[in-house]
N, C-alpha and C positions, 0 to 999 in steps of 0.2 A: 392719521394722528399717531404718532409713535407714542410708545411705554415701555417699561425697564424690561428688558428683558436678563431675570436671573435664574436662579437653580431651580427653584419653586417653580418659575413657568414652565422653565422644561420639563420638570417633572408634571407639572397639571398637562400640557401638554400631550406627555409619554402616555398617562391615563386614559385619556381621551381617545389616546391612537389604539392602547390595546381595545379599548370598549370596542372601538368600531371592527378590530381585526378577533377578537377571543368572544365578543359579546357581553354578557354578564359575569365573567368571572371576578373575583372581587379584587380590588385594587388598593393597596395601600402605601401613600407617603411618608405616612409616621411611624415610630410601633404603636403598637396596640396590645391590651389584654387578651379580649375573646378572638381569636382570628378564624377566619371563616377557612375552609380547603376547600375546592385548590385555590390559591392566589397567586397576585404578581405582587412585589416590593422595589418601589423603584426608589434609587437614592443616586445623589450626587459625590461620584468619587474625586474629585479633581476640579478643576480649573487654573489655567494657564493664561496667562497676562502675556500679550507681545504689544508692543509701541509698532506703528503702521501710520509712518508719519508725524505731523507736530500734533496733531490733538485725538487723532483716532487710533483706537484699542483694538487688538483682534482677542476676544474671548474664545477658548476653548475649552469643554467641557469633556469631561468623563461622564458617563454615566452609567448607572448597574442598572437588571433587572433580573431580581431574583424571584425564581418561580417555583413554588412547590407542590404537590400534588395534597399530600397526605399529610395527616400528625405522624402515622404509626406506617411507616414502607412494607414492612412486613406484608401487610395487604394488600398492597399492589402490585400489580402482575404487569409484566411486558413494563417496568419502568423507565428504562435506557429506552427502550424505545419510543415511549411516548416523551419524553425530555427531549429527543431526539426532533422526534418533530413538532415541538414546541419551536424549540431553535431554530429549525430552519426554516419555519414557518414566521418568524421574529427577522431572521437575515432575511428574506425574501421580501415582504409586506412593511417592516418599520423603517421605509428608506426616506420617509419626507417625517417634518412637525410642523403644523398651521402656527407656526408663533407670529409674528406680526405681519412676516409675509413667507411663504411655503420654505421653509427651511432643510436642506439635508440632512441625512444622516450620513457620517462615515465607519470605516472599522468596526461594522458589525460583526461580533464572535461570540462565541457561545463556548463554555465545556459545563461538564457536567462534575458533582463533587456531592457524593454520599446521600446521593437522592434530590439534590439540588440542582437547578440548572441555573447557570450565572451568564449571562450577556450581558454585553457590553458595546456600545459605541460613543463616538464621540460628536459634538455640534459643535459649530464655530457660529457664533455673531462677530459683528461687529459695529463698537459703540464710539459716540462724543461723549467725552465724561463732561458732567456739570464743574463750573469754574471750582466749587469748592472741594470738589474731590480731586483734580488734579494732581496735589500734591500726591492725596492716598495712592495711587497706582504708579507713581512714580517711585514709593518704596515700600510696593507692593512683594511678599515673597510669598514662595508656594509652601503650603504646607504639605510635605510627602506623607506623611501619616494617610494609610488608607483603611477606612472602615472593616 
């Protein structure tokens, strides 16, 4: 049985894959007030409309995953390094997402930015849109504004 697949899933999805690969660290799609450390924050940067034929879409996705250790860095020792292997522990492990069916990941990278570590890949679907969205994807534009 297929279902939509959009930013939201990928993102419930991306959660799901750190649980299995970080364990318990706490994960968040939305903001929030109280935030627990360390965490991940995953959001959607982007998406990309291409036409792939007369009725099927290829969807391509941005997506962040921002992970922080601490409120206060100060207290943290060896940070670059553990960002470090956050990241390449994130390129190594986050290569697939169980969306409706085993999905890749590509372009996974990581840098690091003031105690921050920011990765990034990207996912392609690809959809039949329903008869009354047609039109919408046909003048469909991207919004470059990135979070």
């Amino acid at each position: 049985m297929a279902y939509e697949i959009i930013g939201e899933t990928i993102k419930s999805a991306t959660s799901l894959k750190l649980g299995q690969i970080f364990g318990n660290v706490k994960r968040y799609k939305e903001p929030v007030v109280n935030i627990e450390y360390p965490h991940f924050f995953i959001t959607q940067v982007n998406m990309e409309v291409s036409h792939r034929g007369k009725d099927r879409l290829q969807l391509d996705y941005l997506m962040n995953i921002r992970y922080r250790i601490a409120s206060d860095l100060a207290l943290v020792t060896n940070i670059n390094q553990q960002l470090d292997e956050v990241g390449l522990r994130l390129c190594s492990e986050l290569t697939e997402l169980d969306l409706e069916l085993p999905t890749k990941t590509k372009n996974r990278t990581y840098e690091k930015d003031d105690g921050v570590l920011q990765f990034f890949f990207n996912v392609t679907v690809f959809a039949y849109p329903k008869a009354e969205e047609k039109d919408k994807f046909k003048e469909y534009e991207l919004n470059e504004e990135v979070i």
